[in-house]
N, C-alpha and C positions, 0 to 999 in steps of 0.2 A: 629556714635556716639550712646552708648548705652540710651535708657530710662531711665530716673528716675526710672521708674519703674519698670523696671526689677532688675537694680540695686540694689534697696530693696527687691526685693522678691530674689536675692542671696546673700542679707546682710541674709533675713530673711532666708534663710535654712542655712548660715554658723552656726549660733544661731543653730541652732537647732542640726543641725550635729556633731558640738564640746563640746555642753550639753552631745548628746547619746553619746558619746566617753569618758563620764564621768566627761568630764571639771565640774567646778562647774557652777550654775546657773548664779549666778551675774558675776561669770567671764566673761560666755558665752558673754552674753548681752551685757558687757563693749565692750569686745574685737570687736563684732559688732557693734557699737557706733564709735569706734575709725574708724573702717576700711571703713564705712561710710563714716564719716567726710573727710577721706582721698581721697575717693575717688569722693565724691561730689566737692573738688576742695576746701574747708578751706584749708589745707596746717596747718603744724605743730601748727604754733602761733595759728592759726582760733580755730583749737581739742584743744588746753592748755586753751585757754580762752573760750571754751564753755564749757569744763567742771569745772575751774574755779566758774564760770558765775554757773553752775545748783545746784554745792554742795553747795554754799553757799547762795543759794536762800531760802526764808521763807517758800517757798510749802514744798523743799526738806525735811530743818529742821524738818517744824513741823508734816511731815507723816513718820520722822524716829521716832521724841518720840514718836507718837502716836502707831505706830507699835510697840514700845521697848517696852510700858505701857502695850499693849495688851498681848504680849507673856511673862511678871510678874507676872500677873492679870492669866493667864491660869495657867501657872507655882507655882504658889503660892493656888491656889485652888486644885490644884492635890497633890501635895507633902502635904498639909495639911490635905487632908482626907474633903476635904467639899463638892468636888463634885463627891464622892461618899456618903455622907451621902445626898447630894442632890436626888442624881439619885435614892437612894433604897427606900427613904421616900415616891417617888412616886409609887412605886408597890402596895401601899394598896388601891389606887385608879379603879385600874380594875381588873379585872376577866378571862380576856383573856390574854392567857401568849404573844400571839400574840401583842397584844397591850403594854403590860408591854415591852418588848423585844425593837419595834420599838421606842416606849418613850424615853424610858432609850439610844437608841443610836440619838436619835434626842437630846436629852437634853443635853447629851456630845459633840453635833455641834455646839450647842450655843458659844461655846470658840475653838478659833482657836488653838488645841492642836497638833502639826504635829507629825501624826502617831497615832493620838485618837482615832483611831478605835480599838485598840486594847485595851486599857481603857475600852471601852464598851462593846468588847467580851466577856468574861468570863460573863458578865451580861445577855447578851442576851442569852448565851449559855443554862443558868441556865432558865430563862423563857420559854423557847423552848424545855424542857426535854419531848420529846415525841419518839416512836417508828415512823419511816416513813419518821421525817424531817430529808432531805438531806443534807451535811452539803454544798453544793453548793447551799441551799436555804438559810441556814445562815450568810452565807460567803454574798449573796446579801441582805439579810436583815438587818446586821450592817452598810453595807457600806453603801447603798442609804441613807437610813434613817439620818444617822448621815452627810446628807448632803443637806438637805434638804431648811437649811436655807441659804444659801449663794450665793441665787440670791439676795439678799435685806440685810443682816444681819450685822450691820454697824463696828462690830466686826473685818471683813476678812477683810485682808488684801488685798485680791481682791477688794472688795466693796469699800474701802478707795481709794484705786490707780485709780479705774472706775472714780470715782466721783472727785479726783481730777482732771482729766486727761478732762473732761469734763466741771469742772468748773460750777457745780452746785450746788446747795442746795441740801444735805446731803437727808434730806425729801423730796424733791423732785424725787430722786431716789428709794427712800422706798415705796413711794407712787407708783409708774410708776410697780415694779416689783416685790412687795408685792405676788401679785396674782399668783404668780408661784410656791410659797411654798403650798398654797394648792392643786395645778396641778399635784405638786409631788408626795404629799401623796396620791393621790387620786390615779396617777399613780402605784405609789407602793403597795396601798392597792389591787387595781383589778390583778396585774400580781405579787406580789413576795407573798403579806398574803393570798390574795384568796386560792392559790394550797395549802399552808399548812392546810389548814381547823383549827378550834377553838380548842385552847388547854388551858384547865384549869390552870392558875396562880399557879406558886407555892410557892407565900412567901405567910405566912400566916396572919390574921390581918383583921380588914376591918376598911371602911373608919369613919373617924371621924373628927369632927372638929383643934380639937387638934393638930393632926398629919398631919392635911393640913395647920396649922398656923407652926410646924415645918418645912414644905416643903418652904415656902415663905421665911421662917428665913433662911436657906441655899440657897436662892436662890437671896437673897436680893443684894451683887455685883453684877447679873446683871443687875435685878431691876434699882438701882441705874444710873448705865452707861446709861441704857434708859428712866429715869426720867429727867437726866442732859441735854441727846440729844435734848429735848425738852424744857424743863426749859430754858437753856442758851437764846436760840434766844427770847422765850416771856418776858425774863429779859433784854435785847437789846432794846425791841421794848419800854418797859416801860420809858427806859432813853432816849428813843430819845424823847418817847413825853416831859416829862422833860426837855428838849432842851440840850441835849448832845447826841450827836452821834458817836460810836464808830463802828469802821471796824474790825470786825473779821473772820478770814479765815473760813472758813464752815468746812472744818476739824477739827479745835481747839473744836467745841462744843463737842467731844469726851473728849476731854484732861479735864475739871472737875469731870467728873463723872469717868472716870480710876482712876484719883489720889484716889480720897476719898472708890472708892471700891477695891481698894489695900491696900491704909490705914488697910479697913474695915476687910479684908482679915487675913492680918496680924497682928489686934490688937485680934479678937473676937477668932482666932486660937491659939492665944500665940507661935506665930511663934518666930524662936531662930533668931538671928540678924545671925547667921553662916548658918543658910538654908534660911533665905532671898538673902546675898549676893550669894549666890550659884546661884538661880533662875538669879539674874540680871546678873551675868557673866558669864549664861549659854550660850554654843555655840550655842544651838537651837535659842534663843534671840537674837543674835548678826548678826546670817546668815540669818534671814530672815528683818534686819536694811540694813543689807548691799544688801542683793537682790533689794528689793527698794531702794535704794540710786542707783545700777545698771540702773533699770526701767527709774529714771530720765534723768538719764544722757543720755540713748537711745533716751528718748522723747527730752532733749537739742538739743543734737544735730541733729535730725533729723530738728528741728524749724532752729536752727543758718546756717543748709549746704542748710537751703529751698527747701529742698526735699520735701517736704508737697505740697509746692507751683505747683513746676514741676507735681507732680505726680496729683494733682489735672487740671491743666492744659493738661496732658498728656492724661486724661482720655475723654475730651471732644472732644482732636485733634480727637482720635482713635475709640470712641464709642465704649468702651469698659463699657460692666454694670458694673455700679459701686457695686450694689446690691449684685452681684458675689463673687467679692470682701468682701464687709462689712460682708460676712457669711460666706465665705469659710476660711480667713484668721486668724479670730478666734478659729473655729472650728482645724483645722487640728495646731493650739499651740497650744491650749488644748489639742491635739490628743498624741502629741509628746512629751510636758512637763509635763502634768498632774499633774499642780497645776495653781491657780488661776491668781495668779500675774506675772505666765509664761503668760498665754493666753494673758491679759491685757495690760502684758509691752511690750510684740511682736506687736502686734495687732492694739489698740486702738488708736496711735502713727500716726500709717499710716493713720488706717479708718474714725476717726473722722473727720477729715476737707471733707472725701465726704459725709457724710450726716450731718455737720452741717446748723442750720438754725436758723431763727430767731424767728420761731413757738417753742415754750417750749416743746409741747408737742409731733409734729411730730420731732422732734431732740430726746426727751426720749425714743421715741416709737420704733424708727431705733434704738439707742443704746441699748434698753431694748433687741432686737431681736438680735445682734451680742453677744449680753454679752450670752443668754441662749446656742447659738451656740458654742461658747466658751465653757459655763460649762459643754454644756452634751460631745463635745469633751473631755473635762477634766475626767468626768468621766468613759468614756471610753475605757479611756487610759490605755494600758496596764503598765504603767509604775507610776500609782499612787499609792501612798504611803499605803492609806489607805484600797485599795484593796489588793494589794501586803500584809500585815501583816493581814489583814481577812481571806485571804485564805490560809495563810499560818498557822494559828491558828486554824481554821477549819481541817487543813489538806484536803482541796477540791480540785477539779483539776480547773485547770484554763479556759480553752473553757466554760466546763458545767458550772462555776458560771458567767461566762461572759454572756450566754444567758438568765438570770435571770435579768439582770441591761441591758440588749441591751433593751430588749421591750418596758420597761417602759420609759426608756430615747430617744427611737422615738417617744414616747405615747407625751414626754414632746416639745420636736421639733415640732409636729404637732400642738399639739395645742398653741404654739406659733407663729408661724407663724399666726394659722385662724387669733387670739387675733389682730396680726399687722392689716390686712388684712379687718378686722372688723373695726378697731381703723381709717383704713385712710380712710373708706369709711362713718365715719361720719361726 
């Protein structure tokens, strides 16, 4: 009789195998879902009613609008010219093109725009006008950068799928994994900006008041989305004292603050109602609804065929570290998918019930450490997007820019790990 175990770990390479062979993403996923269930011993009825059972569940629901709002919200700031009037408003702030470069592709991570690295190129390209930078130092300094935020960034669709999948508080996870965004920069600054050395800024201007109250006014939908993230729950707390108590999913505190900075979006740009609906029946908008809605159904059915159960069961027959697992497994779908909600919807499925606990914090601290494993596989990954059109914008070769983002993304494993390490030994 095969293991649980193993079982999913050759559900988890079919996934991965029939993605490289170009299947689509969410297909992949479904189709390991199904063959799962099948092979767990549900039987046809058992796969009909647990996927049944997952699509029309409120989690599912409410993390397909919130995804749809998200990739409207990006789509709609881009085609509009805001977040480029955003990002250049910010080069009167520094002096070093280095710094303008790195900004201006961080500030474009803020919105999960897939393939938005290439949005930020031509910008960094222009900051960086110096004799000497390599363009495989460029090629590394759009990518990292403009990813900076997506250990925590309530934005990614990563971060959404994490935090459902986990069943916590939204802030709860921002808090836990905050600290990693500045681990990166820091990373990034010693190995990708150090070797360029200081290169004089070349938009011209300097700073003023004015011209940082127009950076906030372009920047105000996100603003917004992260006033709401917070607002909602201390608006909760106020009716309960009130003596009304309402249950709202921890995902939904996203869903006010998208609507009204898409509103925002589209009233202050004078958007045409014909390139709104375009954005909302973009393909890009619909495949990455449908990829999560895939993700769920993985996690369905892995709960309904209690393979969870088995395999956490299987783990203490055999004395196999669990540990191994919660960081290898993440790591190598990020390796091979090279996006976020690959790593997550492969991954987190399986590993969460071996380190969940009752302790809030040692349960965030374990997941905080799988998730970083995850993204620095993801970034990687020779097969992500955003390196892929970096370097191919660059025109750089791919080994040399690859050693440029290898360093700094051991820089970021390492000291994630001490941070665990530190964190259980108080």
């Amino acid at each position: 009789m095969i293991p649980a175990l193993i079982k999913v770990f050759i559900i988890f390479g079919i996934i991965l195998i029939i993605n490289r062979m170009k299947l689509n993403l969410g297909l992949s996923i479904i189709t390991g879902a199904l063959i799962l269930g099948m092979w767990m011993g549900l039987g046809l009825g058992g796969v009909g009613w647990s996927l049944i059972g997952t699509v029309t569940e409120m989690q599912t629901i409410s993390l397909g609008l919130i995804v749809g709002l998200i990739m409207i919200l990006s789509g709609l700031m881009d085609k509009s010219g805001q977040m480029d009037r955003m990002v250049k408003g910010l080069a009167i702030l520094s002096r070093d093109g280095r710094t303008v470069g790195s900004v201006m592709a961080a500030l474009i991570g803020l919105l999960p725009m897939p393939g938005g690295a290439l949005f930020s190129a031509p910008m960094v390209e222009a900051s960086l006008k110096k004799d000497g930078v390599a363009r495989e130092q460029k090629t590394a300094l759009n990518y990292w950068f403009r990813h900076v935020w997506e250990y925590w960034w309530p934005l990614y669709p990563g971060v959404i799928l994490v935090v459902a999948l986990m069943e916590v508080k939204t802030w709860h996870f921002i808090a836990m994994m905050a600290i990693m965004t500045p681990v990166s920069v820091l990373s990034g600054m010693f190995f990708i900006l150090k070797p360029i050395g200081k290169i004089e800024a070349q938009e011209q201007g300097s700073f003023s008041w004015g011209g940082l109250w127009k950076f906030i006014w372009e920047m105000m939908p996100i603003l917004l989305v992260i006033l709401f993230i917070f607002l909602l729950p201390a608006l909760l707390r106020v009716i309960e004292i009130l003596g009304i108590r309402i249950d709202v999913h921890s995902g939904l505190s996203l869903l006010p603050g998208l609507a009204i900075a898409i509103v925002w979006v589209w009233r202050i740009n004078r958007v045409s109602a014909k390139r709104l609906l375009s954005v909302i029946i973009g393909k890009g908008t619909w495949s990455m609804v449908f990829l999560i809605l895939a993700v769920m159904i993985f996690k369905g059915m892995m709960e309904d065929s209690q393979a969870v159960i088995q395999i956490r069961n299987e783990l203490t027959a055999y004395h196999i570290p669990a540990m191994l697992i919660i960081l290898i497994m993440p790591f190598l779908s990020g390796l091979i998918t090279g996006i976020a909600v690959g790593f997550v919807g492969a991954a987190f499925p399986i590993i969460i019930p071996m380190f969940r606990s009752p302790d809030l914090i040692d349960f965030l601290s374990t997941a905080g450490l799988a998730y970083v494993f995850g993204y620095i596989g993801m970034i990687l990954s020779p097969v992500h997007l955003c390196f892929l059109v970096s370097k191919d914008y660059y025109r750089a070769g791919f080994l040399e820019s690859y050693q440029y983002v290898l360093k700094p993304g051991l820089m970021v494993m390492a000291t994630a790990v001490i941070l665990y390490v530190i964190q259980r030994a108080l």
